[in-house]
C-alpha positions in Angstrom: 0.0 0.0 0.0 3.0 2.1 0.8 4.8 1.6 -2.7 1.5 1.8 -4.7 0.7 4.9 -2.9 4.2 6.4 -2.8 4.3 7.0 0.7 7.6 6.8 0.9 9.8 8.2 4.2 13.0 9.3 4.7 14.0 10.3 8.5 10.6 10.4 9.6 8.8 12.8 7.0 7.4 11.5 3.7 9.8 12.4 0.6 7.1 14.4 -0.9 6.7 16.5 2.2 10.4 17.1 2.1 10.5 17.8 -1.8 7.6 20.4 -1.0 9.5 22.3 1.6 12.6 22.7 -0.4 10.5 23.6 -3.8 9.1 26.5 -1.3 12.3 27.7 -0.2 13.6 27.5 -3.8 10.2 29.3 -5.1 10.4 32.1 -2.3 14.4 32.8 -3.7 13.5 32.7 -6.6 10.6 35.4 -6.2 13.3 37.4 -4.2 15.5 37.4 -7.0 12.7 38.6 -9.8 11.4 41.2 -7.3 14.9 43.1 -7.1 16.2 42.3 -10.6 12.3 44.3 -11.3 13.4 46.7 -9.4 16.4 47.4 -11.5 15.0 47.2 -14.6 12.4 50.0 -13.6 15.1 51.9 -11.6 17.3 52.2 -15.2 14.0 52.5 -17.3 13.1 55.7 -15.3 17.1 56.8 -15.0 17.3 56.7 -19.1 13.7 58.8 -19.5 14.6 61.1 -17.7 17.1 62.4 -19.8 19.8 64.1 -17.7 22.8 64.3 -18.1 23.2 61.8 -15.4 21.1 59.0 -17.4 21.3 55.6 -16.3 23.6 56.9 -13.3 21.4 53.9 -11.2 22.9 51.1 -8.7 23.0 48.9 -11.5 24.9 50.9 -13.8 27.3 52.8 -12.0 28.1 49.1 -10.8 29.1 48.8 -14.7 33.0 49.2 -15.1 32.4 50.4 -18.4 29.8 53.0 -17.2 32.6 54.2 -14.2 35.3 54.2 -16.5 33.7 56.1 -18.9 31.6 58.5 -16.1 35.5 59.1 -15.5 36.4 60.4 -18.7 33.7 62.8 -18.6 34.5 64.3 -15.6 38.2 64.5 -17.0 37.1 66.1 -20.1 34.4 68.7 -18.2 36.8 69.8 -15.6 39.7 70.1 -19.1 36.5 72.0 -20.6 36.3 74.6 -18.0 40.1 75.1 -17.6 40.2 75.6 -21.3 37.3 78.0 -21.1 38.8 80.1 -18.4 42.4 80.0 -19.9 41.4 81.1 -23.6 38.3 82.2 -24.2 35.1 80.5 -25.2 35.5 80.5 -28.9 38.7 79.0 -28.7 39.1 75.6 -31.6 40.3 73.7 -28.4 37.3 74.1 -26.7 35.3 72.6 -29.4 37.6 69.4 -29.7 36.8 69.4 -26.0 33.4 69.6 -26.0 33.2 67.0 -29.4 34.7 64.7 -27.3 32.1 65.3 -24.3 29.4 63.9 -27.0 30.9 61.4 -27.9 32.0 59.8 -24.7 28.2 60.7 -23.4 26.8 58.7 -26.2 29.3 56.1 -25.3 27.8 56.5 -22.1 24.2 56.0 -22.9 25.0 53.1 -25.3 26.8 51.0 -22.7 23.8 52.0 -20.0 21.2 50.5 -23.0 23.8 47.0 -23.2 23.3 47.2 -18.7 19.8 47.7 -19.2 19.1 44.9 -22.3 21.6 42.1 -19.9 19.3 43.3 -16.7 16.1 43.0 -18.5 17.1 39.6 -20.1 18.0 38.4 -16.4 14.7 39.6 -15.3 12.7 37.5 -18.3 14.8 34.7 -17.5 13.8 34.8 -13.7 10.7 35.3 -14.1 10.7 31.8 -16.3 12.2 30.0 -13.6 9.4 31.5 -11.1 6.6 30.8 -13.2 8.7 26.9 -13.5 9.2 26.7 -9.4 5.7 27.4 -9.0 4.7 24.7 -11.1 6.5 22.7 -9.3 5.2 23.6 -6.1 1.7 23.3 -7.2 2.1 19.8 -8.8 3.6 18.7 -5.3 1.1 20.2 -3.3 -1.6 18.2 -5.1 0.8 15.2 -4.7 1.4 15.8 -1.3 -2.5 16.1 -0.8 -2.9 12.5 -2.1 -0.1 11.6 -0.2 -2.3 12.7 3.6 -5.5 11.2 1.9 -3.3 7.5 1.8 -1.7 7.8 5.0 -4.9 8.7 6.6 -6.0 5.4 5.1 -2.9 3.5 5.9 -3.4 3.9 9.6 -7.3 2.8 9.1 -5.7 0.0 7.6 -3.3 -0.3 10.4 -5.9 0.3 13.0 -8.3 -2.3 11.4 -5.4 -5.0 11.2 -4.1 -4.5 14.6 -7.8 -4.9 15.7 -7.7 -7.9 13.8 -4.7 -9.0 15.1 -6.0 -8.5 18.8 -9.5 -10.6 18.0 -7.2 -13.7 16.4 -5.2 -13.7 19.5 -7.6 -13.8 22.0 
């Protein structure tokens, strides 16, 4: 009854009741993981709309060596900008290599934020898949494990009733 029921135990607690608690702990990670990698799709979504020159300055992709190097650069170049500026004049050819080279390393910039924000986005579809998978999972078990309580209340009839038995034949 045990085998055709799988009621099978392992230190105590039926497997399935062990396979359920673990496909819980792996769902509730799991929905962990999704919520924050959410977070940072939205928190870079909002960064890049709103246009500043700080776009896409977020946790996520400041934490982008790319992004820092390059965030370093422009700081370099702003600060060579403003010493140029001061030291010759603002109509001065080296000022507008300067300031050619701002754009470009601020596109730079906002193209490597976009790669951050594609890889992000792509790690959020991909946990959301293996959420939507865990909770499969966890639902097919539950079900199992519900069948599972139905046959051990009905092994321990059957144990009851053959113990009874048992105690009649011996008497």
């Amino acid at each position: 009854y045990r085998a055709q029921n799988n009621l099978v135990a392992s230190s105590g607690r039926l497997i399935s009741d062990q396979q359920l608690g673990e496909i819980s702990n792996q769902l509730s990670a799991a929905q962990a993981r999704t919520a924050a990698l959410k977070s940072q799709v939205e928190q870079i979504a909002q960064q890049r709309r709103g246009g500043s020159s700080l776009a896409g300055s977020s946790a996520e992709a400041i934490q982008s060596p790319v992004v820092a190097k390059l965030r370093e650069q422009e700081a370099t170049l702003v600060q060579r900008e403003a010493d140029l500026q001061s030291q010759l004049g603002p109509r001065h050819p080296a000022i507008g290599a300067a300031q050619s080279q701002l754009v470009t390393i601020r596109r730079m910039i906002a193209t490597e934020i976009a790669r951050v924000e594609q890889s992000v986005r792509t790690d959020y579809e991909r946990a959301q898949g293996n959420e939507k998978l865990l909770a499969g999972k966890l639902e097919a078990l539950t079900r199992q494990t519900q069948g599972a309580d139905q046959a051990s209340v009905r092994l321990r009839d059957l144990q009851r009733e053959r113990g009874l038995a048992y105690l009649f034949i011996s008497h």
